[in-house]
C-alpha positions in Angstrom: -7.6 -39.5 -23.4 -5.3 -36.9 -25.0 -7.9 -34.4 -23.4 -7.9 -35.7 -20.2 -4.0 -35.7 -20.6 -3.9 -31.8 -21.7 -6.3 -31.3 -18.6 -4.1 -32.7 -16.2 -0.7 -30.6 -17.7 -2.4 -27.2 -17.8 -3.9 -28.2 -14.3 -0.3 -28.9 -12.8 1.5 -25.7 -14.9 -1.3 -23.4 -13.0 -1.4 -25.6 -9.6 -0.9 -22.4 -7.7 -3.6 -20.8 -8.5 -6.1 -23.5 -9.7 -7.4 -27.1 -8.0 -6.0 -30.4 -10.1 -8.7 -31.6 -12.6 -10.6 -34.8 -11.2 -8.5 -37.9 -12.4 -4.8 -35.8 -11.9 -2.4 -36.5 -9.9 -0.7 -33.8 -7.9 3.0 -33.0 -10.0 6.3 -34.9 -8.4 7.7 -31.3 -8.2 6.9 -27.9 -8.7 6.5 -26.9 -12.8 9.3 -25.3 -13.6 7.2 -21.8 -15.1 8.3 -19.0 -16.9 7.4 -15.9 -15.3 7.3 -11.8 -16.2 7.3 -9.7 -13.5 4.9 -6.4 -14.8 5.1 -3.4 -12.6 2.0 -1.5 -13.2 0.6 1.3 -11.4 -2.9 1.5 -10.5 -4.2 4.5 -12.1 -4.2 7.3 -9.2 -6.5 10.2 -10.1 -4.8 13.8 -10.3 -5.3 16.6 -7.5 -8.5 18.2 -7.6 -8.5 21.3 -9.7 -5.3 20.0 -12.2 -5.4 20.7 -15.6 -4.9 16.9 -17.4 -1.7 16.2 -19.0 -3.6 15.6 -22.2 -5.0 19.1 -22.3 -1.2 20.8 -21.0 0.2 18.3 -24.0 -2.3 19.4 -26.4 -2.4 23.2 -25.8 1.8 23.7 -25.5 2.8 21.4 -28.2 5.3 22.9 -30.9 4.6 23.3 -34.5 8.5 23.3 -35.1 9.3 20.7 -37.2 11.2 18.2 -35.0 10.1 19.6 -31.8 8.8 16.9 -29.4 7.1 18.0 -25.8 7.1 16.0 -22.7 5.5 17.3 -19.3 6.1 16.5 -15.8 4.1 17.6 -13.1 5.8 19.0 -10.2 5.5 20.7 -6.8 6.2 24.5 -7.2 8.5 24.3 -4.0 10.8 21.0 -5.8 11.3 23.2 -9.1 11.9 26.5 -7.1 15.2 24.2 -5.3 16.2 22.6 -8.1 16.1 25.5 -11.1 17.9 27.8 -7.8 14.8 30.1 -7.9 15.1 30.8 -11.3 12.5 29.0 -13.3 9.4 29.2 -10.4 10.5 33.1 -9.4 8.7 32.3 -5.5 11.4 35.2 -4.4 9.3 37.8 -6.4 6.0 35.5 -6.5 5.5 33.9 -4.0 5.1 30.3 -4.0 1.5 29.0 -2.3 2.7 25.1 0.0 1.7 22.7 -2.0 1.0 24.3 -5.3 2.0 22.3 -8.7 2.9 23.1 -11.6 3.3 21.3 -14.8 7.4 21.6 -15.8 6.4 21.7 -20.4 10.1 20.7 -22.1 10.2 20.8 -25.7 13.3 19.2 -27.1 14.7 19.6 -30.6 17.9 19.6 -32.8 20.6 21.9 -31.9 19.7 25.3 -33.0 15.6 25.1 -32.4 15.3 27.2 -29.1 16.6 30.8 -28.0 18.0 31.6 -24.7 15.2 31.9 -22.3 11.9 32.5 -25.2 9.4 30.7 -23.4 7.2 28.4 -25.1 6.1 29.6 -28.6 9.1 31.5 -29.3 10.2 31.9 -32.5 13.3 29.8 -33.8 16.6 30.6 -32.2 20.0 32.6 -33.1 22.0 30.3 -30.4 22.9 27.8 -32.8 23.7 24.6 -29.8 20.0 25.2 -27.8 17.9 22.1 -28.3 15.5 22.3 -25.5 13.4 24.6 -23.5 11.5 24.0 -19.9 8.9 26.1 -18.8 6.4 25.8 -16.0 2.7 26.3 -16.6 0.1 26.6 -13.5 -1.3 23.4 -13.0 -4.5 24.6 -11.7 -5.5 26.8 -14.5 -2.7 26.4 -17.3 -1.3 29.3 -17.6 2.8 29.8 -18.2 4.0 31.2 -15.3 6.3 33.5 -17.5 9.8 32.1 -17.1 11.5 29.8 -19.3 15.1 28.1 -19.4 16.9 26.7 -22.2 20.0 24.8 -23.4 22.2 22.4 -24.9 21.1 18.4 -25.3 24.5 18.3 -22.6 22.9 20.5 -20.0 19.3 18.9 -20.1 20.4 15.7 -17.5 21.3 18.4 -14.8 18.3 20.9 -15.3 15.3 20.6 -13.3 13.7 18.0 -15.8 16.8 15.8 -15.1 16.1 16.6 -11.6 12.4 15.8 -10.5 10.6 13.2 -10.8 6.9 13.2 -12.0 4.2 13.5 -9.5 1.1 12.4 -11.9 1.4 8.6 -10.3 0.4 7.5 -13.6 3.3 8.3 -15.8 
């Protein structure tokens, strides 16, 4: 009978989604069920022809001790606004519509970055830089040659602080 009894309960705690167990009877009033919302995104594949964060990650990580990197991937025309044409350079470039790039930031304590080095640059003289964003073709993974760097303060209002990631699944 205890069975039958633990039948009936997980019956009525699931009575949404699953028909009563012969013998039950319907509950008086709706179980009282905690609940977690999870927002997860369906995996979304990337573009055609984009390099995978996994290789970008991989290929620009920093050997610096306490260096982490962290990539975004973003349309050319969204960095060119937001870095005011300095990081994507489309006034001497030329930007193609639609072309993405992935925005590589390596972040590390004060002192670990120059002014404008780019991506494997050696360690800095500016003692207060302790991050650097640079953009990297997402088609073929190349650095697209510019570079900006700065204080922990100024990080919130440079272009990483700015766009959002277009690879749906991050």
């Amino acid at each position: 009978m205890a069975l039958a009894r633990r039948a009936c309960a997980v019956a009525s705690g699931i009575a949404t989604v699953a028909v009563l167990a012969p013998g039950c009877s319907a509950p008086s009033a709706a179980p009282k069920i905690a609940a977690h919302e999870v927002a997860a995104s369906s995996p979304v594949a990337l573009p055609a022809g984009v390099v995978p964060r996994a290789t970008i990650l991989a290929r620009y990580r920093s050997t610096r001790p306490g260096v982490t990197t962290e990539v975004k991937l973003v349309s050319l025309t969204a960095l060119d606004s937001a870095s005011n044409g300095e990081l994507a350079q489309c006034q001497y470039r030329g930007c193609t519509p639609g072309a993405l790039v992935w925005l590589v930031l390596q972040n590390g304590p004060p002192g670990t970055f120059a002014n404008n080095m780019g991506l494997h640059a050696p360690s800095a003289k500016d003692e207060s830089f302790a991050w650097s964003l640079s953009p990297v073709d997402a088609s073929t993974g190349v650095p697209r040659g510019d570079s900006e760097s700065g204080p922990l303060s100024g990080l919130r209002s440079s272009p990483w602080g700015q766009l959002r990631d277009l690879d749906a699944a991050h």
